[in-house]
Backbone as CSV, one residue per row, in Angstrom:
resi,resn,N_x,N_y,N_z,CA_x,CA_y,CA_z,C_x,C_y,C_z
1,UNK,10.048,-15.015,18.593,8.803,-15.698,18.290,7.691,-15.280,19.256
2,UNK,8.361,-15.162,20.468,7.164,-14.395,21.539,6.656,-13.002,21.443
3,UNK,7.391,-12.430,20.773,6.388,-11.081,20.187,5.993,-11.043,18.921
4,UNK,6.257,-12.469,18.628,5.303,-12.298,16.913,4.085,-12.833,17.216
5,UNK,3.855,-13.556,18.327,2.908,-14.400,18.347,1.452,-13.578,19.075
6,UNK,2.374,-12.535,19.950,1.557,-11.852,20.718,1.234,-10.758,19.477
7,UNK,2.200,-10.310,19.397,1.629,-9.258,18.224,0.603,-9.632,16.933
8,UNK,0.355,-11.176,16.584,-0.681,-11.551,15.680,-1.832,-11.278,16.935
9,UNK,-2.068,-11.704,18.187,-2.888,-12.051,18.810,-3.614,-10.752,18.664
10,UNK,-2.704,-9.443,19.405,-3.045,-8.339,19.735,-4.115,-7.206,18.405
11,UNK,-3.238,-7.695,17.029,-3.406,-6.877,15.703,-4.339,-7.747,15.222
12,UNK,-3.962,-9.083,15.104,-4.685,-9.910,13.826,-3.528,-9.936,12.323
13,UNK,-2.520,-9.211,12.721,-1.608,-9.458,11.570,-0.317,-9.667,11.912
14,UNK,0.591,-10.583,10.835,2.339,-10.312,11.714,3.007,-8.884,11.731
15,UNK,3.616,-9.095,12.132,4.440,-7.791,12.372,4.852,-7.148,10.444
16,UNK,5.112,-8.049,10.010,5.515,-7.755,8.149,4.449,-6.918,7.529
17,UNK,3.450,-8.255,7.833,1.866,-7.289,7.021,1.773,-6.579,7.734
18,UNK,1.576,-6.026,9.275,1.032,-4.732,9.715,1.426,-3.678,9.224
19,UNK,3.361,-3.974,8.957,4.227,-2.450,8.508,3.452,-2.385,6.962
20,UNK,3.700,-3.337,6.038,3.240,-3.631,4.809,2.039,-2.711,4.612
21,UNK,0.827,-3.504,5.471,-0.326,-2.556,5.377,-0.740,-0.864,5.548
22,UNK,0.304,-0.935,7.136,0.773,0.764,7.212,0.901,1.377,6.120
23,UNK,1.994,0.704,5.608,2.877,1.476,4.709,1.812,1.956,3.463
24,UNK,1.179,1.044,2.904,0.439,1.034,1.195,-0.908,2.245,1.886
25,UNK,-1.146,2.290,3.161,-1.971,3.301,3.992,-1.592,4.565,3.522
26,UNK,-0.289,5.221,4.050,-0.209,6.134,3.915,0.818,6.616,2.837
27,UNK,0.687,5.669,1.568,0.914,6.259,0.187,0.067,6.518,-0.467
28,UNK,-1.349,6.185,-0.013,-2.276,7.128,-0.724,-2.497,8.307,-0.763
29,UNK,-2.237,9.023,0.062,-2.683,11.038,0.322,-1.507,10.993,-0.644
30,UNK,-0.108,10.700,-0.722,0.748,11.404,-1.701,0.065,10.859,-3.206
31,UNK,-0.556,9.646,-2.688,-0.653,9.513,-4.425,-2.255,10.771,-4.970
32,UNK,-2.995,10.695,-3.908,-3.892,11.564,-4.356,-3.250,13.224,-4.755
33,UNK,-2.320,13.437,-4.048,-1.540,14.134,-3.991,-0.925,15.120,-5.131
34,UNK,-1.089,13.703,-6.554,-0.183,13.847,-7.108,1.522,13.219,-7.329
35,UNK,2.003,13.071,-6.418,3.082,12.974,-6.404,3.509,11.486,-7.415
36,UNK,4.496,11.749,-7.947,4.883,10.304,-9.103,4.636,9.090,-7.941
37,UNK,4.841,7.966,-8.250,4.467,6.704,-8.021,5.977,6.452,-7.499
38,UNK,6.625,6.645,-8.378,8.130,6.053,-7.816,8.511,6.759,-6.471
39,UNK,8.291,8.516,-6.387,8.686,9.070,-5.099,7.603,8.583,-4.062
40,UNK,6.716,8.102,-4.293,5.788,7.772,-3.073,6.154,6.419,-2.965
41,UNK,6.988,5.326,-3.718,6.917,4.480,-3.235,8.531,4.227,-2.423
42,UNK,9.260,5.329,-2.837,10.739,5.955,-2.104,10.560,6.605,-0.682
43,UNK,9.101,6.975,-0.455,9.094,7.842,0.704,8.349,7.162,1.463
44,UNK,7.639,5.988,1.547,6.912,5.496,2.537,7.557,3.787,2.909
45,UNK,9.265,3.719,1.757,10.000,3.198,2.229,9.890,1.190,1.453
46,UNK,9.440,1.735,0.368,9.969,0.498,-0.570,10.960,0.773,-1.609
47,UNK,12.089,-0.023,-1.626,12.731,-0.299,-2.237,12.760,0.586,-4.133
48,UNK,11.812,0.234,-4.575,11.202,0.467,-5.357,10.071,0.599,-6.155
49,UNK,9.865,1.582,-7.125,8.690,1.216,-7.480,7.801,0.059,-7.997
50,UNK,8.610,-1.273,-8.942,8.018,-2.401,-8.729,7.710,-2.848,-7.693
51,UNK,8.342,-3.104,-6.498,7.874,-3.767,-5.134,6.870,-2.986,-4.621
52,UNK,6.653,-2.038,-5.032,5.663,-0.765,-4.280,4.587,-1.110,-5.146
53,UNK,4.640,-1.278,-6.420,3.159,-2.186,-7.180,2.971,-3.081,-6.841
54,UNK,3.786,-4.308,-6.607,3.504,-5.071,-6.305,2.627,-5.866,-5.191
55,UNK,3.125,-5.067,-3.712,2.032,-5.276,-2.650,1.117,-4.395,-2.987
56,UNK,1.054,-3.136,-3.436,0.101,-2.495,-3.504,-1.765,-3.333,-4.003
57,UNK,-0.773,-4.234,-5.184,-1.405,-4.600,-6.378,-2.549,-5.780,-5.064
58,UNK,-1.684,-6.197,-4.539,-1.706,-7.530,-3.442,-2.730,-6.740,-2.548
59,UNK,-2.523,-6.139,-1.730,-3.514,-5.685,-0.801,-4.619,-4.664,-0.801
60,UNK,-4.761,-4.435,-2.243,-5.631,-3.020,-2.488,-6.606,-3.606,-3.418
61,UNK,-5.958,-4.453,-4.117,-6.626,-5.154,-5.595,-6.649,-4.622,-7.070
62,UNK,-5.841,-3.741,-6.720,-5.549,-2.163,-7.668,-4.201,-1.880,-7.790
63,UNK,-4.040,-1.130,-8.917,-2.693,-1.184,-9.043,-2.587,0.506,-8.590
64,UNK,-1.716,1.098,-8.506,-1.544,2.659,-7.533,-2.533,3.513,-9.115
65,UNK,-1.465,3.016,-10.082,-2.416,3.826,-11.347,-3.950,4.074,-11.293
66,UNK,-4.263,2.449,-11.133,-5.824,2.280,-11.186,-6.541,2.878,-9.988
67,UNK,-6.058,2.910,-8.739,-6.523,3.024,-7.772,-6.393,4.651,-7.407
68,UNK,-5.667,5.052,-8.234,-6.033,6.606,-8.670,-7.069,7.259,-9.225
69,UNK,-7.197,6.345,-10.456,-7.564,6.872,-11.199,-9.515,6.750,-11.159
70,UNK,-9.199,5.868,-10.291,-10.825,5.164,-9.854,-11.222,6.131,-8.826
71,UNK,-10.346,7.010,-8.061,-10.634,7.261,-6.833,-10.702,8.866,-7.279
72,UNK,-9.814,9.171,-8.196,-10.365,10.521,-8.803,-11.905,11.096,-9.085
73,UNK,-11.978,9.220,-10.234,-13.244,9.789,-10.686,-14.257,9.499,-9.803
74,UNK,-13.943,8.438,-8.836,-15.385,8.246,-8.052,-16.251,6.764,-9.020
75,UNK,-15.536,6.224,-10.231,-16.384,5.277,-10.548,-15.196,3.970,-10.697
76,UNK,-16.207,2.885,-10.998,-14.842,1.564,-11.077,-14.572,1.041,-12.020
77,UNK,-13.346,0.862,-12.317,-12.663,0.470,-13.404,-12.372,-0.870,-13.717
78,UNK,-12.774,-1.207,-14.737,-12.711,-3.004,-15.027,-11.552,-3.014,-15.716
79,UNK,-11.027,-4.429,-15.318,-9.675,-4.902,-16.220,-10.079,-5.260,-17.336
């Protein structure tokens, strides 16, 4: 509990969301990349590709598809 507490102090996040946030960080270059959705969400160490949408969906506001596909074109995509 004493390094979770320090570690919110230090980051501003727990230790879960920091990796969490890391993580959905640096699955973007593979997704710009190209690379399928499922191997990027195998290589930056979720479980799977639902759970890998899922926070994605959570902390980006986008789903990896959308947030591709928005970021390709440069414009924004409404639900």
């Amino acid at each position: 509990m004493h390094f979770a507490a320090q570690f919110i102090l230090a980051t501003g996040y727990s230790p879960h969301a920091f990796l969490r946030t890391r993580h959905i960080e640096r699955a973007k270059t593979p997704l710009m990349d190209e690379i399928s959705i499922v191997d990027v969400a195998l290589a930056v160490g979720f479980q799977g590709q639902a759970h890998f949408t899922t926070v994605f969906r959570e902390l980006v506001r986008l789903t990896p598809k959308r947030w591709l596909e928005q970021n390709r074109t440069g414009t924004v995509l409404r639900d």
